[in-house]
Structure formats: C-alpha cells, structure tokens
MARBA-415458 format. One record per residue (C-alpha): x, y, z; residue in one letter. Coordinates in Angstrom, 2 decimals. Each point is the difference from the previous one (the first is absolute). Example, Ala and Ser with C-alpha at 12.3 -4.5 7.8 and 13.67 -1.06 7.14 Angstrom:
// MARBA-415458
        xx        yy        zz   residu
     12.30     -4.50      7.80        A
      1.37      3.44     -0.66        S
//
This chain:
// MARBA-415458
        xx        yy        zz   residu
     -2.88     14.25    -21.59        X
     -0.48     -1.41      3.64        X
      0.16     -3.85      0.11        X
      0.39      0.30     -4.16        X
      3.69      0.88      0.88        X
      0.99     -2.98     -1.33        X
     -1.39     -0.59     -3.58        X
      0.55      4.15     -0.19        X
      3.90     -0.38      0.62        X
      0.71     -3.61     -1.15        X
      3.90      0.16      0.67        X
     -0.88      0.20      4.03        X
     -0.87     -4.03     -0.53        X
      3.79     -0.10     -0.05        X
      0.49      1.86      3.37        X
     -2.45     -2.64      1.79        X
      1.32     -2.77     -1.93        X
      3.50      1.00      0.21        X
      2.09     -3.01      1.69        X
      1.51      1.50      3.30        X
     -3.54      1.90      0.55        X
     -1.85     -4.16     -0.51        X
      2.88     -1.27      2.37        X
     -0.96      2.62      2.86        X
     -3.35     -0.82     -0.53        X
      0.02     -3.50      0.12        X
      2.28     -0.04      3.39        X
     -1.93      2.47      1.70        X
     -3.94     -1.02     -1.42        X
      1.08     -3.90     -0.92        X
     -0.17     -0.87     -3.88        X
     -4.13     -0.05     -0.42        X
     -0.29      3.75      0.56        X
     -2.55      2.32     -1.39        X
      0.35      3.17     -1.89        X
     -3.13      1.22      0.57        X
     -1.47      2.54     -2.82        X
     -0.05      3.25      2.82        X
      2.40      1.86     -1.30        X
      0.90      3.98     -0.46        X
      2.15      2.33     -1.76        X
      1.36      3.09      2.51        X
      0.69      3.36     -0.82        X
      1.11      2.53      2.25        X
      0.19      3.39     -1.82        X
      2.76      3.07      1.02        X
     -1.55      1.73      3.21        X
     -2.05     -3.03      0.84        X
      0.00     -0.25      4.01        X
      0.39     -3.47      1.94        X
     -2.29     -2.11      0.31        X
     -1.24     -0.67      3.97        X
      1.40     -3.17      1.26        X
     -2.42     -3.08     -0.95        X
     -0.04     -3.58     -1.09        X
     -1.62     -1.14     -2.83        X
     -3.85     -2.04     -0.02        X
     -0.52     -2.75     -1.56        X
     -0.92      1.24     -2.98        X
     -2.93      1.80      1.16        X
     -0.46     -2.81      2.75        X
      0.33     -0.48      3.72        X
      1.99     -3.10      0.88        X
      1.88     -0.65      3.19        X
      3.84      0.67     -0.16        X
      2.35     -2.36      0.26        X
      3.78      0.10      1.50        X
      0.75     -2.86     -2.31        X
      0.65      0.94     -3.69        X
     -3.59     -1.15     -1.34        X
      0.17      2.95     -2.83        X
      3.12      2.01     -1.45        X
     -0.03      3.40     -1.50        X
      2.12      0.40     -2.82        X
      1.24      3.34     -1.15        X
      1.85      0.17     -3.31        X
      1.88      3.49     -0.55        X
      0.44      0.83     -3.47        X
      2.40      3.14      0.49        X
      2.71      1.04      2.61        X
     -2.33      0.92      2.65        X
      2.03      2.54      1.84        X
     -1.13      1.45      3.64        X
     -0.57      3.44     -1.05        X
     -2.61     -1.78     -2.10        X
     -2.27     -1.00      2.58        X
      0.81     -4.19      0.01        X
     -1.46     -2.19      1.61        X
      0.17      0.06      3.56        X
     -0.37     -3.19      2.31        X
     -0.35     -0.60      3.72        X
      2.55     -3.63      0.20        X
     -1.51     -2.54      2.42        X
     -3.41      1.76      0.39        X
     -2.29     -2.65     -1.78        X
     -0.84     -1.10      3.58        X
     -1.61      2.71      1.81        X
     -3.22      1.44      0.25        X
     -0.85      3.82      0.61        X
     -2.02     -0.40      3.53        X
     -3.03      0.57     -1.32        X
      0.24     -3.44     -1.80        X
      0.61     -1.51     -3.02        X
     -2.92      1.95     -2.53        X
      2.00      3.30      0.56        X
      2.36     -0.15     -2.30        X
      1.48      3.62     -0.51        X
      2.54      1.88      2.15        X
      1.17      3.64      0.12        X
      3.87      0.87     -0.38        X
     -0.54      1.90      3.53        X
     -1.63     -3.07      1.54        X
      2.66     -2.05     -1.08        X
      2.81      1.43      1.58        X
     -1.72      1.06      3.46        X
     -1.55     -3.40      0.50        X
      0.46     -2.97     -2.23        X
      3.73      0.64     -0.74        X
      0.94     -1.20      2.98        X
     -2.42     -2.33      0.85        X
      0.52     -2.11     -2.96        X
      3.79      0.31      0.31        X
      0.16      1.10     -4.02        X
      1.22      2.56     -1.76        X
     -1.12      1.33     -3.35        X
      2.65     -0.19     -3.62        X
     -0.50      1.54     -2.49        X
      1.42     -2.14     -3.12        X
      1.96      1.51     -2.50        X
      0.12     -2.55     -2.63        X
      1.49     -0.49     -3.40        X
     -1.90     -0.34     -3.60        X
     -0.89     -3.76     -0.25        X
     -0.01     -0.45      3.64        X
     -2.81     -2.41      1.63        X
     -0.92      0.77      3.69        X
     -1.86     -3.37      2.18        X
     -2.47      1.06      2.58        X
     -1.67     -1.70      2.77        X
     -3.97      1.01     -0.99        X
     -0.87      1.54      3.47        X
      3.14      1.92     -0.12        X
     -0.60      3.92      1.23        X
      1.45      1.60     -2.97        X
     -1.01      3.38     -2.19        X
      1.54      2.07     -2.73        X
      2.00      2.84      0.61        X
      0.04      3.66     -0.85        X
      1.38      0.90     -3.57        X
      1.97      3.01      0.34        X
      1.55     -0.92     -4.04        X
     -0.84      1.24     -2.87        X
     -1.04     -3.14     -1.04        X
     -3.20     -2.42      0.08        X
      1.12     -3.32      2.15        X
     -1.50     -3.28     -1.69        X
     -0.65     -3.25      1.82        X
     -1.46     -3.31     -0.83        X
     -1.79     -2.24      2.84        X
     -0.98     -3.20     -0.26        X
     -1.30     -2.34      2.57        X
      0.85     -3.90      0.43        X
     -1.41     -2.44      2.19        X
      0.69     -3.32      1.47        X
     -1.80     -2.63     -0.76        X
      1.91     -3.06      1.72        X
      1.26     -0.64      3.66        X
      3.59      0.63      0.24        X
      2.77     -2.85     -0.83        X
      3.23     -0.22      0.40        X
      2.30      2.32     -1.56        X
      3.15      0.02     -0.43        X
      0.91      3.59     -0.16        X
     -2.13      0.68      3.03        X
      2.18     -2.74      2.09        X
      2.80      2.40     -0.43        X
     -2.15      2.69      0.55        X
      1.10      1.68     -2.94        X
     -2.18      1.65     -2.86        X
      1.09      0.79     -3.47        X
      0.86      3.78     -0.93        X
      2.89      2.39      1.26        X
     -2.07      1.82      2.67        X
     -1.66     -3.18      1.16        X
     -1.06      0.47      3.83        X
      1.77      2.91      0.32        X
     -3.06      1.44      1.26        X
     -0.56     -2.20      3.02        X
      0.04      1.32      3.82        X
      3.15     -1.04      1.67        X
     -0.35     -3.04      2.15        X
     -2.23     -2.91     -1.61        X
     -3.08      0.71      2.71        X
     -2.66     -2.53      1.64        X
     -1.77      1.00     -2.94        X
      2.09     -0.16     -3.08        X
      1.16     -3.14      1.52        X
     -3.79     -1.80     -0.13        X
     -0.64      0.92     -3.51        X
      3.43     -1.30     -1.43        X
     -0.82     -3.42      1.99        X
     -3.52      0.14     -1.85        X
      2.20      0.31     -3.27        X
      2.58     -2.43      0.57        X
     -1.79     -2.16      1.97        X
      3.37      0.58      2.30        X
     -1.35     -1.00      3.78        X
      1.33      2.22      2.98        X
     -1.76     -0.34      3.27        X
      1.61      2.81      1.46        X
     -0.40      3.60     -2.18        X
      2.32      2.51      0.79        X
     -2.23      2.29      2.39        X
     -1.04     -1.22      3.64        X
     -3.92     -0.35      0.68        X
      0.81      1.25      3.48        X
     -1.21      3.33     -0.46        X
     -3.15     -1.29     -0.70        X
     -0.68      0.26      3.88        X
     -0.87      3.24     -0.29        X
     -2.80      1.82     -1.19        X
      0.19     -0.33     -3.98        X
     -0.82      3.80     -0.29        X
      3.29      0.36      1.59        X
      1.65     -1.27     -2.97        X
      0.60      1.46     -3.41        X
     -1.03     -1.22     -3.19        X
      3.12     -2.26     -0.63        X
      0.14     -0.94      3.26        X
     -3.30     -1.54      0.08        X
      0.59     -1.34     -2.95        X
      3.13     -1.62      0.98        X
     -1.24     -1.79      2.88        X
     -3.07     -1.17     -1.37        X
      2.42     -2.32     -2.46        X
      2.26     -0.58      2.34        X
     -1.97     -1.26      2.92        X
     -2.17     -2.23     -2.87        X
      2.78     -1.73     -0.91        X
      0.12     -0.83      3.35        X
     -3.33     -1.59      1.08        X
     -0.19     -3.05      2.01        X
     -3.02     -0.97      1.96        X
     -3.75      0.56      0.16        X
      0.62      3.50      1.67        X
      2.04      1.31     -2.67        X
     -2.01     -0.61     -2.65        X
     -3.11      1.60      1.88        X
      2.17      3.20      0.60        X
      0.53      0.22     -3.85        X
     -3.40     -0.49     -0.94        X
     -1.49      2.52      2.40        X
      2.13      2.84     -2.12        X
     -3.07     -0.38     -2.41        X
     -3.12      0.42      2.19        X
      1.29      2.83      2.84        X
     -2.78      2.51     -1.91        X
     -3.23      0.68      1.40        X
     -2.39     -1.69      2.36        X
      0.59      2.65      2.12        X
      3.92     -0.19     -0.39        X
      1.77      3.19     -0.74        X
      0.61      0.85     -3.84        X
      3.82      0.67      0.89        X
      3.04     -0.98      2.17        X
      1.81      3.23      0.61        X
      0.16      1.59     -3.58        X
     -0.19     -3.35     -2.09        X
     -3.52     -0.78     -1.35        X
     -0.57     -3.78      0.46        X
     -1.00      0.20     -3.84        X
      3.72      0.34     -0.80        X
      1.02     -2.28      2.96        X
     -2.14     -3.01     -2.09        X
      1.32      0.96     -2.96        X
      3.78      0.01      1.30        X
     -0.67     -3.91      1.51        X
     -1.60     -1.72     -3.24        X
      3.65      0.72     -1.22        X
      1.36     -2.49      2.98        X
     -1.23     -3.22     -1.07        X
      2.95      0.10     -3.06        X
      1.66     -1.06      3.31        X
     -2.03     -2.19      2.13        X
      1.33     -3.12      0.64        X
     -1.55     -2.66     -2.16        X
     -1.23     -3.04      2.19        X
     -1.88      3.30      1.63        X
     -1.93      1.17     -3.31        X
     -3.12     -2.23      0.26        X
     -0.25      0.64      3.72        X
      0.17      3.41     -0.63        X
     -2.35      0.53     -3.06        X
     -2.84     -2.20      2.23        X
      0.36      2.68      2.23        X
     -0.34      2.71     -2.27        X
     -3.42     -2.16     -0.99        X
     -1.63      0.40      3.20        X
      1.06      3.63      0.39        X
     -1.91      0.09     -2.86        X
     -3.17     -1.49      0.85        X
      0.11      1.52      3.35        X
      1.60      2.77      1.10        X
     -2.56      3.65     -0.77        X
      2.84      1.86     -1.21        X
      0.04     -2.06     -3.60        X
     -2.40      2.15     -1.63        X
      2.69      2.45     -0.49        X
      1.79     -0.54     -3.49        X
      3.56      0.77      0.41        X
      0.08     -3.07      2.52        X
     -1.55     -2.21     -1.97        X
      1.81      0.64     -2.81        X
      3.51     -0.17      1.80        X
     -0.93     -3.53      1.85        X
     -0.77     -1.03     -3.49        X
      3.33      1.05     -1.24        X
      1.97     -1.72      2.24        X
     -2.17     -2.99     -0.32        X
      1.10      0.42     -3.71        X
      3.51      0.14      1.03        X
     -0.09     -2.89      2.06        X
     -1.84     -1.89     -2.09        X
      2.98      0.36     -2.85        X
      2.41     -0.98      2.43        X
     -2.42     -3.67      1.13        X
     -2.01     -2.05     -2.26        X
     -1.57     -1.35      3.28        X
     -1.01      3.60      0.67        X
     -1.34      0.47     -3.33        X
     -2.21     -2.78      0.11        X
     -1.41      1.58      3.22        X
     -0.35      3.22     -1.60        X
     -1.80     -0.76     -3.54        X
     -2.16     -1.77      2.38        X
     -1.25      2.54      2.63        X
      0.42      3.45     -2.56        X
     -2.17     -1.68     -3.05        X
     -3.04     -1.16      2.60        X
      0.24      4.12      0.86        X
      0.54      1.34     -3.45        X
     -3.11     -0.63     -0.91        X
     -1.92      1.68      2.69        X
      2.89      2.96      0.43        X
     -1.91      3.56     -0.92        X
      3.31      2.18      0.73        X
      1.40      0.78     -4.25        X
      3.65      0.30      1.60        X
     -0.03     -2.93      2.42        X
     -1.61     -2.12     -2.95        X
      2.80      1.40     -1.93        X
      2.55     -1.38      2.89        X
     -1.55     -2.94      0.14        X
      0.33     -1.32     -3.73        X
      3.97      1.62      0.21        X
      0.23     -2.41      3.25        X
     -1.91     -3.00     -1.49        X
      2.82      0.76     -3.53        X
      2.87     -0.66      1.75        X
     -1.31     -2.72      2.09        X
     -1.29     -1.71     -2.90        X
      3.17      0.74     -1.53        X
      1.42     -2.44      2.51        X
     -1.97     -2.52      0.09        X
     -0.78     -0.50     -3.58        X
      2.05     -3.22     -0.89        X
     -1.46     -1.41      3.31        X
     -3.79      0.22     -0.41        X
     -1.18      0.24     -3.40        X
     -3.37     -0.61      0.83        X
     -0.13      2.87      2.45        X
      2.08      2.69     -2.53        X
     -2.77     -0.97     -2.63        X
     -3.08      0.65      2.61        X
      1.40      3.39      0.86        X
      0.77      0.86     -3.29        X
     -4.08     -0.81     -0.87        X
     -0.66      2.40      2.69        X
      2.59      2.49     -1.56        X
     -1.33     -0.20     -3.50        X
     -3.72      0.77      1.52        X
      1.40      3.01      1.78        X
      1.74      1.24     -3.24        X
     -3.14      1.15     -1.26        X
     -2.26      0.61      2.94        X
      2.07      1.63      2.15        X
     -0.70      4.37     -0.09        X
      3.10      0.91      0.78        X
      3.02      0.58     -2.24        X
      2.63     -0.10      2.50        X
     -1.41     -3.93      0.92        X
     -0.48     -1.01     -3.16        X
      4.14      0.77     -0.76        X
      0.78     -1.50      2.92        X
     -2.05     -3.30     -1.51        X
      1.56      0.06     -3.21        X
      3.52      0.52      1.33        X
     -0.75     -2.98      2.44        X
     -0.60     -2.74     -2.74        X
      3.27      1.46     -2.00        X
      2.06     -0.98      3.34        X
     -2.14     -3.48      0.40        X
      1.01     -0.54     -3.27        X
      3.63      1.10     -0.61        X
      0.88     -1.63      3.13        X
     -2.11     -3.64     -1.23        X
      1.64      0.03     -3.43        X
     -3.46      1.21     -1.94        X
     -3.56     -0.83     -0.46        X
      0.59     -3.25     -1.42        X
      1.28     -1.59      3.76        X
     -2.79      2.24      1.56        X
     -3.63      0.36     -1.25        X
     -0.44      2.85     -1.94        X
     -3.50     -0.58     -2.07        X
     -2.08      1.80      2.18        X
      2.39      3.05      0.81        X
      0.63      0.63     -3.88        X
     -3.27      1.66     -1.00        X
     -0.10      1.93      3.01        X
      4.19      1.23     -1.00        X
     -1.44      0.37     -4.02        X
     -3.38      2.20      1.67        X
      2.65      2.23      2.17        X
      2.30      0.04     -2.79        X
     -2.48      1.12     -2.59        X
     -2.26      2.15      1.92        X
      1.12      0.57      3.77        X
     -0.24      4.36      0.72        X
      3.12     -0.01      1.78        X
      2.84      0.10     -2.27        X
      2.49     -1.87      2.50        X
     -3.00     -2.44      0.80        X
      1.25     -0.83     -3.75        X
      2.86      0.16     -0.10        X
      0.58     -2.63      3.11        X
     -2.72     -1.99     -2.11        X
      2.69     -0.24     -2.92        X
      2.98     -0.70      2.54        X
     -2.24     -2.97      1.30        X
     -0.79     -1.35     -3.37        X
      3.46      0.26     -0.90        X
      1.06     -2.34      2.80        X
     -2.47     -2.84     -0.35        X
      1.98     -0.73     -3.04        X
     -2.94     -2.19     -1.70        X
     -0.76      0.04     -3.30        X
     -3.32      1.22      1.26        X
      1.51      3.08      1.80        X
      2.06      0.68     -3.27        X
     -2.83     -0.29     -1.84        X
     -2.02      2.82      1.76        X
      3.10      1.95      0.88        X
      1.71      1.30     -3.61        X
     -3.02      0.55     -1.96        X
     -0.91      2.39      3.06        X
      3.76      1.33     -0.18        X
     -0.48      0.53     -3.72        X
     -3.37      2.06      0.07        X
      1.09      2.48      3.48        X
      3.42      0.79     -1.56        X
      0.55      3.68      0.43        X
      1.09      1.96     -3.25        X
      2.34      2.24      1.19        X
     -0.62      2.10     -3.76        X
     -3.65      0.80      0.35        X
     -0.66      2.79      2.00        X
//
C-alpha cells in the first residue's frame, strides 16, 4: 500500500504514537515535528541479496544534506529480525560524508565501501539484529541498506519519515546527553569528534569555543586529509574565527571552482569541499555571523564561479544556519534572498532559497510582522505559479514553520496565503505538495484554516477496503 500504510494497518498509529517513541522524537526533532505522509512497508524475501550501500532521497527529491538532525528515519520491526535474515544494516556516524563525486550520487558498492570509504569516513557497517516490537532512529542521510536473507523467512519492515519543523530548544535529556531506549548511542564512534561536538552545541545550544580536533592540519593541502579529517577541522577551526582574515578564509571554501581554478585539490572535488564547510557555521562564533553572511553576499554578486549550483546552494545553507542562530542575521537575510528569489531561474537554488528564507523567517517572526506578512504574499503567489514540485514543498513547508513558530495565522496574516494552501490542497499534482499544504493549514490554527482543512481531510480519506 505505499504511503496508504497507515489507514491499511491502523494499529501502527500506536507504534508512532507510542510514548517513549514521541519522547525521542520530541528531544531529538523539538515538540512541532512532522510526520510527513512518505512512508513504506519493506519486504525482503528468503534469497533476497543486499541491497548496495545508499541513503535515502527525499522522497523522490534532491535536497542538500544536513549533519544536523533536520529529518529522522524511523524503522519499526514487527518480528525478531534475526541476522541470518538479512536486517537492516547501518553505517553509524556516516550521515556526514559525501561519495567524491558529490552529493547527487547517492549509491555505493559493498566492494567500494571497504577499499575506500571505510576508512576514510572512520565507520564501520552493523548489521542490527533486533527484537519484534523494536523501533530503530536514523539520521536521514545515514549510508544504510538491507542485508542478504539467507532464512527461510520473508523479513518485514515499516519506515516512516519525520521532520523538524522548529529550531532546537533546550532539552533536558540532551543536557545529559542521554536518549531514551536501552541501546541509546551505543552506536556512536568512540571519542565525541570536532564534528559530533558542533551538532550537539546546535542542539543544546551548549557553547564550546574549542572542539575536540585541532584546525592545525588545515596547513596542508586539504586533499591530504581524509574525509573526517576535513571535516573535523572545518568545525573546529570555525569555532575559532576572529578577524577579517578568518572569515575570508572560510568563505573562499565556497568559490575555489572554476575561473580557470582546478576542479580538485589532490583527490577531493571542491564540490564536496563546499558542501563539507556549509556544515561549519553551526559553529561560527556569533558577533561574526552578519559579517560573515555579507560576505557570502558579495561572493555572490561577484565572484564567476556562482553559477555553479552546489555552491550556491551550500552558502545558502549556512546562511540558513546562521540565520537561526541571529535574528540580526535574519533580518539581513530575508532581505537580500527575497530581492533574488524572484529573479533566481536555478529549480534547486530557488528551492534553497525559500528553505533559507523558512528558517530565517522562522526567527524573526515575533520581530517584524510586517515583513513575515510581505514574504508570505510573495509565498502564496509562488504556491501556484511556481513549475516545480520540489519548490512549491519547500513553500508550503516554509509558512507551516512561520507559523508554528508565530503561534498561527491569527498573529500573522494569513488571508492571502489560504486560497493559495486550499488550491494546493485541493488540486496541486504532487502528492507531498499536498500533503505539506495540509501540515500548513493545520498550523495556522484559524477557524479559516480549519474550515478548509477537514472537509478536505474528509473527502481524500483513503478506504483501506476498496480495492
């Protein structure tokens, strides 16, 4: 039954309901989350081989990853899943690399795995043998496949997909950097690296100017360095920054490509490279944001090497990071990406700019009214203009975050964005188009939205009888 999984099998409302699975949730994707409506029943029959090493799309999507936890697989095992079964195998602590040819390939042999990546990543694959009743929580970008089933019996597994919707806040069970369940982090690499370090600050909101790795090794040639290596010092000399000079070094990461530069530094394309630094401003000082996001402006508007996507799209990512972190930076940034929006012809750095302008908005919006109700004009235009599918969720997901974090329509305007959520609701082609259409009316929380929402709930239930 696909995404029908749900009204098929009503009991597995319980399993994503269930208390301790809500309280993992909540501390890891803060208590707004989404379950969005991708969803899929697995079955790997006897004699099935494994799967090649990949990571998930976004449901049929291209978005840029993310080291932070911005999505969450969840796996729900409804029989002892033993190993002879083929289970589900996982590579811990890989969410943040890249195979070199960048971030679109997404697949990976078993062969190239262990000659190449293995190492370079510093991870190692488990499989997971796991109980009947069991629930597995995956970073969305983690490498992961399922495994060979030498049994005599067909493995089942459920997936569903959640999604945050709110900037972290302070949690509780994070401070003491524990998570509920028996096998809790028991998955972790060793030593809490420059990296792991970064994202738990992002999710604690914990400040440590001095990560665990040294930035010295960035003196040499980056193509020197491994994949967690460059990783590591790329967080751990941003939390670092002081002057004018630093913050030039970090933004040239993004524009090294082209303009008769070379394509690679040793074996690293600078494609990955970008990718890799977006990740750093989780740990950029703060008075250095704004200076820093200026910068990224007139990289923008100047340097020849912008036309290429994947920089764009990660300067605009870590403008969206820093602009969660700084309402003064979020001002700046709804200010410069809008005037662009509109004249932006790329579908996936339109689709980074509306996830940037989101969050930023996001930050901003008990600040500036005014300004969250202009944009969201703009948004509601876009909603049914825009050609592409992958924009057009981005939009709708956008006004749910304006509006969850701004307690509702009723403190924001929401009469013009309504019939544009009703039109995409109703009629939109793209069936997760809709659905973040529904997620958005739900949180305006008008009795406008309400009144468009369940009526539209009522007619597009799915009978799970009729075949």
């Amino acid at each position: 039954p696909g995404n029908n999984i749900l009204p098929r099998v009503p009991l597995l409302h319980d399993v994503i309901h269930a208390p301790a699975v809500v309280q993992v949730l909540r501390t890891l994707l803060g208590p707004d989350y989404f379950v969005h409506p991708h969803r899929h029943s697995h079955r790997s029959m006897p004699s099935r081989p494994p799967q090649t090493w990949h990571r998930d799309s976004y449901w049929g999507q291209r978005r840029l990853r993310s080291h932070s936890p911005q999505c969450l697989l969840v796996c729900f095992f409804p029989q002892d899943t033993t190993l002879d079964m083929g289970p589900t195998e996982v590579m811990a602590g890989s969410q943040y690399y890249h195979r070199n040819k960048g971030e679109s390939h997404r697949r990976l042999c078993d062969k190239l795995f262990r000659e190449v990546y293995q190492n370079a990543w510093n991870v190692h694959a488990h499989a997971l043998s796991m109980r009947a009743g069991s629930v597995l929580f995956c970073h969305m970008d983690v490498w992961h496949r399922g495994g060979q089933n030498r049994s005599t019996s067909a493995r089942h597994m459920v997936k569903f997909v959640v999604e945050r919707i709110t900037m972290p806040s302070y949690s509780p069970l994070l401070q003491t950097r524990s998570i509920p369940g028996e096998d809790a982090l028991a998955l972790t690499t060793g030593e809490w690296s420059a990296v792991h370090e970064g994202n738990w600050q992002y999710l604690t909101g914990e400040t440590n100017p001095c990560l665990v790795a040294s930035h010295a090794r960035w003196a040499q040639d980056v193509g020197s360095l491994n994949a967690s290596q460059r990783i590591d010092s790329i967080y751990s000399r941003c939390s670092q920054l002081t002057g004018h000079d630093e913050l030039a070094w970090y933004a040239s990461l993004f524009c090294r490509c082209g303009a008769g530069q070379d394509q690679f530094v040793g074996q690293v394309p600078w494609q990955v490279v970008r990718l890799d630094a977006a990740h750093g401003m989780l740990v950029v000082p703060r008075h250095l944001l704004l200076n820093l996001v200026k910068i990224f402006a007139k990289i923008f508007e100047c340097d020849p090497t912008m036309d290429h996507q994947v920089c764009q799209q990660s300067m605009l990512r870590a403008m969206g990071y820093a602009s969660c972190r700084s309402a003064e930076c979020a001002r700046w940034v709804v200010q410069y990406v809008r005037a662009r929006l509109a004249v932006e012809t790329s579908r996936r750095v339109r689709q980074a700019m509306v996830e940037t302008l989101g969050w930023a908005l996001s930050t901003m919006v008990k600040l500036d009214p005014n300004v969250i109700s202009e944009v969201l004009r703009v948004f509601a235009a876009l909603l049914t203009s825009d050609p592409e599918p992958a924009v057009r969720q981005e939009l709708a997901l956008a006004i749910a975050r304006v509006w969850t974090h701004g307690g509702g329509g009723q403190a924001l305007s929401s009469g013009c964005v309504l019939p544009a959520l009703e039109t995409c609701a109703r009629y939109d082609s793209d069936r997760y188009v809709r659905g973040y259409a529904f997620l958005a009316l739900e949180r305006c929380e008008t009795p406008q939205s309400l009144s468009i929402l369940l009526p539209l709930l009522q007619s597009s239930r799915w009978c799970p009888i009729t075949t």
